[in-house]
C-alpha positions as CSV (number, residue, x, y, z in Angstrom):
1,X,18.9,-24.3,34.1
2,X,16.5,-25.9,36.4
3,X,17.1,-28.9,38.5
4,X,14.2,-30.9,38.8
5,X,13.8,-34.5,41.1
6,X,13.6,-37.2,39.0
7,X,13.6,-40.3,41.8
8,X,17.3,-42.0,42.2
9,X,19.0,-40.9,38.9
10,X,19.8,-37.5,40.7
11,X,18.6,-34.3,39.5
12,X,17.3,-33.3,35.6
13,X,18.5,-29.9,34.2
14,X,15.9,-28.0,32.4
15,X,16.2,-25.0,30.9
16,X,14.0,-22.0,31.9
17,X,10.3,-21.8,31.2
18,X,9.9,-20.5,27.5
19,X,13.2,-21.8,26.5
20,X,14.3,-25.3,25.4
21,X,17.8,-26.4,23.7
22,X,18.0,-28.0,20.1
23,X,21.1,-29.1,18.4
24,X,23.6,-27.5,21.5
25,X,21.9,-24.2,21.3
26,X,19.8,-22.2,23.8
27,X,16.2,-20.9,21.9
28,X,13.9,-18.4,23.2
29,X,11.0,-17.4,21.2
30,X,10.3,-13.7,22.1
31,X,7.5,-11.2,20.6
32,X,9.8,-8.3,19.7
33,X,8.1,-5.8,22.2
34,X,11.2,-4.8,23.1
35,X,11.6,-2.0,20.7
36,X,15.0,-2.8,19.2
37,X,16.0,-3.5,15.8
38,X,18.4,-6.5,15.4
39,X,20.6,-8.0,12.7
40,X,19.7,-11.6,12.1
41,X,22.8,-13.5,11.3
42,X,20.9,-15.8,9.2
43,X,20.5,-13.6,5.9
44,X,22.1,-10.7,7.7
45,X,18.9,-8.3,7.3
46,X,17.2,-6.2,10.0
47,X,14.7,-8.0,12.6
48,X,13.0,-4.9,12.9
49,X,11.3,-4.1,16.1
50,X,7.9,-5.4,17.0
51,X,8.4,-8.6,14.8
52,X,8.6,-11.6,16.7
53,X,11.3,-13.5,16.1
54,X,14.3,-16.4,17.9
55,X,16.8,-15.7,20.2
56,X,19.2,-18.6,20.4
57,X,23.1,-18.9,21.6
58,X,25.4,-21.5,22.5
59,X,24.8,-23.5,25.5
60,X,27.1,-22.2,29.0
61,X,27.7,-18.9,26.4
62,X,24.9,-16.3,26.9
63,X,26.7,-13.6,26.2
64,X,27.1,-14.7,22.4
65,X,22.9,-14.9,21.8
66,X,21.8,-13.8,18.5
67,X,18.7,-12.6,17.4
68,X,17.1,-14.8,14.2
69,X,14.0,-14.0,12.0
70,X,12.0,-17.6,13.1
71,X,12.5,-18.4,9.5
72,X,16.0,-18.4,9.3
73,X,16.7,-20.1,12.8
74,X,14.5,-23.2,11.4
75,X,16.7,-22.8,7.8
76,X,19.8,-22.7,9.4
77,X,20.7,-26.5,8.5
78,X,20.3,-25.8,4.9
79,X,21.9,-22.5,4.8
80,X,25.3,-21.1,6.4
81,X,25.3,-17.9,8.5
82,X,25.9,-14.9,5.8
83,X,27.7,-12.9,8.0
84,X,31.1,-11.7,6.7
85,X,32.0,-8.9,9.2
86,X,35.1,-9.4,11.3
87,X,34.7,-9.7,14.9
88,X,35.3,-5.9,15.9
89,X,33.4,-4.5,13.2
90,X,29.9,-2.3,14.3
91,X,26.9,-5.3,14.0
92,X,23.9,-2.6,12.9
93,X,24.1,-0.4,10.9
């Protein structure tokens, strides 16, 4: 996060450029240029590469970022995350 002056209130954190938070979560809209197919744990199909798509994770947790088709992310509300894998099982394939 960025600190930015804001007068006698102290400093405002803002995120990065490009990314903003929503309901406690991190977002990041990115093209897909980076090759890699991802599973999106919104329907739990392929983001395949070249597709752009959301990149979102829990605030202070960037290690747990997940990679959404932009469709899903903004359906997440009204649907649950249809992931049923345990935690140590692979996540492609």
């Amino acid at each position: 996060m960025q600190a930015l002056k804001s007068g006698d209130d102290g400093p405002v954190m803002r995120p990065p450029i490009g990314e903003r938070v929503e309901d406690g979560y991190v977002v990041r809209h990115v093209s897909g240029a980076s090759g890699k197919a991802y599973r999106c744990p919104g329907c739990d199909q392929e983001v395949r590469q070249a597709t752009p798509h959301v990149v979102a994770w829990p605030e202070g947790a960037p290690d747990d970022r997940r990679h959404w088709h932009s469709a899903c992310w903004a359906a997440r509300g009204r649907r649950g995350v249809k992931v049923h894998r345990s935690k140590n099982a692979p996540r492609y394939g």
